[in-house]
N, C-alpha and C positions, 0 to 999 in steps of 0.2 A: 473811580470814574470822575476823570475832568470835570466836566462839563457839569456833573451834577453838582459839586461844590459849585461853580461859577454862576448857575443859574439860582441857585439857593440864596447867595448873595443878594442876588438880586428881585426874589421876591418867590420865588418857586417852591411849593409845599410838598409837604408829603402828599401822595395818592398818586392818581392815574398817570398824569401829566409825568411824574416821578420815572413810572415804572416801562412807560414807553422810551423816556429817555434812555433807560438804562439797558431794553432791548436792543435799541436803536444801539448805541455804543457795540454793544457785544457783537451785534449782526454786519456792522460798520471795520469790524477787524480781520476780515476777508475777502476785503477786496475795496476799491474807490468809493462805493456806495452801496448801502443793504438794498438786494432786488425786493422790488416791491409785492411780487407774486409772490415769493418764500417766506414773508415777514408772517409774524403769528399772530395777525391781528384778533383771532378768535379768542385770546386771554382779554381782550378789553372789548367784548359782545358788552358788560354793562354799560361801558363810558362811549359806546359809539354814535351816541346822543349828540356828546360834545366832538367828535372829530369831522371833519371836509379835507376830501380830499381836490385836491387842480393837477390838471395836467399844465404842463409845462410847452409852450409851443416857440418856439427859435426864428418863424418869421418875419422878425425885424430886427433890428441892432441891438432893441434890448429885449428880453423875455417876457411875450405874455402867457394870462393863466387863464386857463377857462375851467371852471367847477365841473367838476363827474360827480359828487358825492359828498353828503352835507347828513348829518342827522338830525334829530326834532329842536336839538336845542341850538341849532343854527337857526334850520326856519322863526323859533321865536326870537332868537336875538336879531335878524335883519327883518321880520315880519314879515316875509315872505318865501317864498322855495326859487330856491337857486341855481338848481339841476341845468347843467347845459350853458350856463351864460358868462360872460368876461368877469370878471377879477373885478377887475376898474369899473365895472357898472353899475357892481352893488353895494359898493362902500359909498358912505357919505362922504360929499366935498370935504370935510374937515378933516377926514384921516386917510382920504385916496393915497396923495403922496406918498405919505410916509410910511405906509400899510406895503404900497405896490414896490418902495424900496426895501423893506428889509425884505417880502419877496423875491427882489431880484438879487438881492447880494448872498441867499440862500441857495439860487439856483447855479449862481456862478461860482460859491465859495465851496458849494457842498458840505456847510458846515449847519449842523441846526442852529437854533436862533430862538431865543427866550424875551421876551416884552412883560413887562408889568404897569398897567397904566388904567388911571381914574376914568368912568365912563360917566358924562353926567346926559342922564335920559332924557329924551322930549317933557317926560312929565315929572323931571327934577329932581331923581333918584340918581345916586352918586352909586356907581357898582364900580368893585378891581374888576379888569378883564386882563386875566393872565392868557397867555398866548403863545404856545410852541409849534414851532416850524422846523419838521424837516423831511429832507431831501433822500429821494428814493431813485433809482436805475431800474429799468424795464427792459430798455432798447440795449445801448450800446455806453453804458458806465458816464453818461449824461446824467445830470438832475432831469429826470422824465417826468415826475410827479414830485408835488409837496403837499404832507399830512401836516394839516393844523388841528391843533387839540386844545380846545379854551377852558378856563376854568374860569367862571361868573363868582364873585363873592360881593355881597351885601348887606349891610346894617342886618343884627340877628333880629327885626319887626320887621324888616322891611324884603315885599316878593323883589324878584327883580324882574323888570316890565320889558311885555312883551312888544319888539319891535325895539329895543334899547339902541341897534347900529340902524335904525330906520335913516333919511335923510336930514332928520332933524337932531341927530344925536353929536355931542360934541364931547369931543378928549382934550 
């Protein structure tokens, strides 16, 4: 598996994040993109805490996202529920950019896409927020939807705080 050396390089552990990638690959070998209705999401019912899914809307020149589905450790890391609303709304200024770009280079490349990066809290707790992106077909062999699947890691005293991507949070 590619992809799983290359993301490991780059900061990507053992567990969930791991084991989705490695679906993703095998479901990926049948065609431009694994449909998103056949995927077996039901082996990762524990970590569906940490995934949100977006649809993917074609609209304008570049692609935007709008959230269907987000689990509890979404809502605590943006401090709110997100069901139904833009991509770009609920990210703080600091990370909009660069968040909505590797978004869009995932919908256009069809390739998932691994992030590892320092999150320093409103209330001045440093978390890793590892971050996998990838692209799923529904319609017609499009990127239709992107599953993101995070993994939160923090000082072994320290919780990591809720509302952490609030507007006040900075990378």
């Amino acid at each position: 598996m590619v992809l799983q050396c290359e993301f490991a390089e780059r900061g990507m552990e053992e567990g969930f994040q791991q084991d989705l990638l490695e679906l993703w690959e095998k479901a990926n070998q049948k065609g431009p993109l694994p449909d998103f209705r056949s995927f077996p999401f039901d082996h990762f019912s524990a970590s569906l805490d940490h995934i949100m899914c977006c649809d993917v809307r074609y609209s304008s020149a570049t692609p935007d996202f709008v959230i269907q589905f987000h689990g509890e450790g979404f809502t605590r890391t943006y401090g709110r529920r997100c069901h139904g609303r833009w991509l770009k709304d609920v990210l703080p200024d600091t990370i909009r950019a660069r968040t909505l770009n590797d978004y869009v280079k995932v919908a256009l490349t069809k390739r998932p896409l691994f992030s590892s990066n320092l999150v320093n809290g409103a209330d001045g707790v440093t978390v890793r927020y590892n971050r996998l992106l990838l692209p799923f077909t529904i319609w017609n062999n499009n990127t239709d939807r992107i599953v993101c699947a995070i993994q939160l890691k923090s000082d072994a005293n320290t919780a990591i705080p809720y509302g952490l991507l609030s507007p006040a949070a900075e990378l």
